[in-house]
N, C-alpha and C positions, 0 to 999 in steps of 0.2 A: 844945773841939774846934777845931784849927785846920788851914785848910785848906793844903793845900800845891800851889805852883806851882811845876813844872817850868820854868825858860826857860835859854836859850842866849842871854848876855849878848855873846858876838860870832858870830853868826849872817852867815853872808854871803848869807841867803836874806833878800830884803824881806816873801816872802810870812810867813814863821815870824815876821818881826818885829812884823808888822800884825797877827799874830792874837797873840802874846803881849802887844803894847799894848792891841789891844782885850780881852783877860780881863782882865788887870791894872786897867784903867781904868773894866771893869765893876764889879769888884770895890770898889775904891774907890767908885764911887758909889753902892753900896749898903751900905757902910762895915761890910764882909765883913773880919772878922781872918783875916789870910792872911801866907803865908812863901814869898818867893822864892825859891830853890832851885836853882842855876844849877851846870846838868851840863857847861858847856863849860873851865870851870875848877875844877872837881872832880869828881875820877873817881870818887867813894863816893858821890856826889848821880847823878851818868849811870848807872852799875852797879845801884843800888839802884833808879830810874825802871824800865830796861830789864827787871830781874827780877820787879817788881811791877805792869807793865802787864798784863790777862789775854791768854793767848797767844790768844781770839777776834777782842781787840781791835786785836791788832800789824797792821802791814802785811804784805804778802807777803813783802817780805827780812828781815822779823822784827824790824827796829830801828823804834821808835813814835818820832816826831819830835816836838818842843814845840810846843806847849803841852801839857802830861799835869798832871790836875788830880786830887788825893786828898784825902779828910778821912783826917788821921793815917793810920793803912794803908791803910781802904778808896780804891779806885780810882771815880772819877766820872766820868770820861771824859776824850777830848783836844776840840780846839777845833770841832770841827763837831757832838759831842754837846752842849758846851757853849750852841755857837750858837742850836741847834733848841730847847733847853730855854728859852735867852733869847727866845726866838721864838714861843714855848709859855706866857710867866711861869709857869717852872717851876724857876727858878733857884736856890732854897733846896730844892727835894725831889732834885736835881740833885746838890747841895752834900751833900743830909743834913743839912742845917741847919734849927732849925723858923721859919717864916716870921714876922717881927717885926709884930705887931697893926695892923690897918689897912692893910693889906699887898694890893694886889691876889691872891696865890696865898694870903694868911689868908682874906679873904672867900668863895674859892673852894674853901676847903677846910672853913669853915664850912657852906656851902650845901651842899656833899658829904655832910656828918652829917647836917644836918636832913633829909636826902632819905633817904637808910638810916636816923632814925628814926621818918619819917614810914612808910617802907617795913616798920619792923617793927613798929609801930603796928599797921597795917592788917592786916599777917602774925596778929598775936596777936588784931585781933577775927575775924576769918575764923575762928581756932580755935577761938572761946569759939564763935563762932557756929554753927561745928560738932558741938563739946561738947553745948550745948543743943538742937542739934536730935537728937543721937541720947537725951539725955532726955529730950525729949518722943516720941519714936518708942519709946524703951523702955515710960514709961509708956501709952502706946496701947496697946501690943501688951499691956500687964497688965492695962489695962482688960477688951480685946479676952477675954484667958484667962479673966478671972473671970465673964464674962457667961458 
């Protein structure tokens, strides 16, 4: 799976600039295989961004601006979903990527299992314990019939 980055290599907005160095730079330092993808000198990279943003996600005037972040087609967000997720360590569930061991969002999603099978642990003795109390209620009640 590799992830793709949208950027606009001459951008005359400083703000687009800063948030495409900061994914890019994110990205690298969690040594994330990724492909820069620059729509401001190719128009099959801008046309293809524009049609595969989901139309919840566009802006009002309907054109989504860089940074637009996808694993191969699916869509992940642009840079302020990006942000919250970095803000979150949620950056690989973000991605769609699985999070590499010893991973602050691995141990979190560790302790997530043990809790749902701790939770259905407990789900399955409630039911034995249900089970047996209507066989002991059944046998009552037969005892009860035969006297």
């Amino acid at each position: 799976m590799v992830i793709k980055v949208f950027l606009a290599s001459s951008s005359g907005s400083t703000a687009i600039k800063k948030k495409q160095q900061d994914v890019v730079a994110f990205l690298e330092a969690l040594k994330v295989d990724y492909t820069e993808l620059d729509i401001a000198c190719n128009e099959q990279n801008r046309m293809w961004m524009r049609q595969n943003v989901p139309e919840e996600k566009k802006p009002p005037n309907g054109i989504p601006l860089p940074p637009q972040i996808f694993n191969e087609e699916s869509y992940c967000g642009d840079y302020d979903t990006f942000f919250d997720a970095k803000e979150d360590n949620l950056v690989y569930a973000f991605l769609g990527l699985p999070p590499p061991p010893g991973s602050k969002e691995a141990q979190e999603e560790e302790e997530e299992e043990q809790e749902e099978e701790e939770l259905q642990q407990l789900e399955d003795q409630d039911e034995q314990g249900s089970e047996e109390e209507e066989e002991d209620l059944e046998g009552t009640q037969a005892e009860e019939e035969a006297e």
